[in-house]
C-alpha positions, 0 to 999 in steps of 0.5 A: 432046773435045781441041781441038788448037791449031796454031802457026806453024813458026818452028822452034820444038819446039812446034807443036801443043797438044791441050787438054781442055775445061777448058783444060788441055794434055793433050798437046803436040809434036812435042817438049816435051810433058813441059815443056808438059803441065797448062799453061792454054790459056783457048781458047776466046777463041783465035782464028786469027792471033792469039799463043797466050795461055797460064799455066803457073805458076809460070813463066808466069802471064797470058803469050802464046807468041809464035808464031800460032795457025794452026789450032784443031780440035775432036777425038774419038776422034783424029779431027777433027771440026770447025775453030773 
Protein backbone atom coordinates (compact mmCIF):
# COMPACT_ATOMS: atom_id res chain seq x y z
CA UNK A 1 0.00 0.00 0.00
CA UNK A 2 1.27 4.16 -1.04
CA UNK A 3 -0.41 6.57 0.71
CA UNK A 4 -0.15 9.71 -1.56
CA UNK A 5 0.10 13.16 0.22
CA UNK A 6 -1.05 16.01 -1.68
CA UNK A 7 -0.04 19.98 -1.14
CA UNK A 8 -1.13 23.09 -1.96
CA UNK A 9 -0.25 24.72 -5.31
CA UNK A 10 1.77 27.80 -4.48
CA UNK A 11 3.84 27.15 -7.47
CA UNK A 12 6.27 25.01 -6.07
CA UNK A 13 7.66 21.65 -8.22
CA UNK A 14 6.41 19.37 -5.20
CA UNK A 15 2.99 18.94 -5.09
CA UNK A 16 2.66 15.39 -4.36
CA UNK A 17 4.60 12.81 -2.15
CA UNK A 18 3.73 8.63 -2.59
CA UNK A 19 5.18 7.23 0.53
CA UNK A 20 5.22 3.51 1.80
CA UNK A 21 3.96 2.17 5.08
CA UNK A 22 7.19 3.04 6.80
CA UNK A 23 6.93 6.24 5.77
CA UNK A 24 9.53 6.76 3.45
CA UNK A 25 9.10 8.78 0.08
CA UNK A 26 8.81 6.24 -2.92
CA UNK A 27 7.99 8.95 -5.23
CA UNK A 28 7.35 12.61 -5.48
CA UNK A 29 6.33 15.30 -8.21
CA UNK A 30 5.61 16.62 -10.63
CA UNK A 31 9.51 17.41 -10.44
CA UNK A 32 12.06 16.89 -7.82
CA UNK A 33 11.59 13.04 -7.28
CA UNK A 34 15.37 12.46 -7.51
CA UNK A 35 15.90 15.15 -4.66
CA UNK A 36 12.83 13.97 -2.47
CA UNK A 37 12.94 10.37 -2.78
CA UNK A 38 13.88 8.03 0.60
CA UNK A 39 13.03 11.42 2.33
CA UNK A 40 10.48 10.69 6.02
CA UNK A 41 7.27 11.59 5.99
CA UNK A 42 5.93 10.09 9.67
CA UNK A 43 2.06 10.35 7.95
CA UNK A 44 0.47 8.86 9.96
CA UNK A 45 0.20 11.94 12.26
CA UNK A 46 -0.27 14.17 8.86
CA UNK A 47 -3.65 15.51 8.87
CA UNK A 48 -5.49 17.81 6.01
CA UNK A 49 -4.76 21.61 6.46
CA UNK A 50 -1.76 21.38 8.48
CA UNK A 51 2.13 21.87 6.98
CA UNK A 52 3.75 18.81 5.96
CA UNK A 53 6.34 17.30 8.72
CA UNK A 54 9.18 15.70 6.93
CA UNK A 55 13.45 14.35 7.69
CA UNK A 56 15.56 14.20 4.98
CA UNK A 57 18.85 14.14 6.46
CA UNK A 58 20.99 15.45 6.42
CA UNK A 59 19.72 18.58 5.34
CA UNK A 60 16.44 18.27 7.13
CA UNK A 61 16.16 16.80 10.23
CA UNK A 62 12.49 17.42 12.32
CA UNK A 63 11.36 20.07 9.42
CA UNK A 64 7.99 21.01 7.85
CA UNK A 65 7.67 21.92 4.20
CA UNK A 66 5.69 25.15 4.27
CA UNK A 67 2.92 24.19 2.09
CA UNK A 68 -0.57 22.34 3.45
CA UNK A 69 -1.51 19.30 3.10
CA UNK A 70 -4.67 19.00 0.83
CA UNK A 71 -5.42 15.58 0.38
CA UNK A 72 -4.04 12.20 1.92
CA UNK A 73 -5.13 8.97 -0.06
CA UNK A 74 -4.32 5.24 0.58
CA UNK A 75 -3.30 3.63 -3.09
CA UNK A 76 -3.12 0.01 -4.28
CA UNK A 77 -2.02 -1.14 -7.56
CA UNK A 78 -2.14 3.01 -8.76
CA UNK A 79 -5.82 2.92 -7.76
CA UNK A 80 -7.04 4.73 -4.72
CA UNK A 81 -8.81 3.24 -2.54
CA UNK A 82 -9.52 5.24 0.74
CA UNK A 83 -8.97 9.06 1.72
CA UNK A 84 -7.56 9.33 5.48
Amino acid sequence: MITKISLEDKGQDILWFKVNDGGLVEEAGPFQNEIWKGSYIPYWDVRIGQLLPIHHYPHIIHGFLKYKVVSIKRENNNETETSI
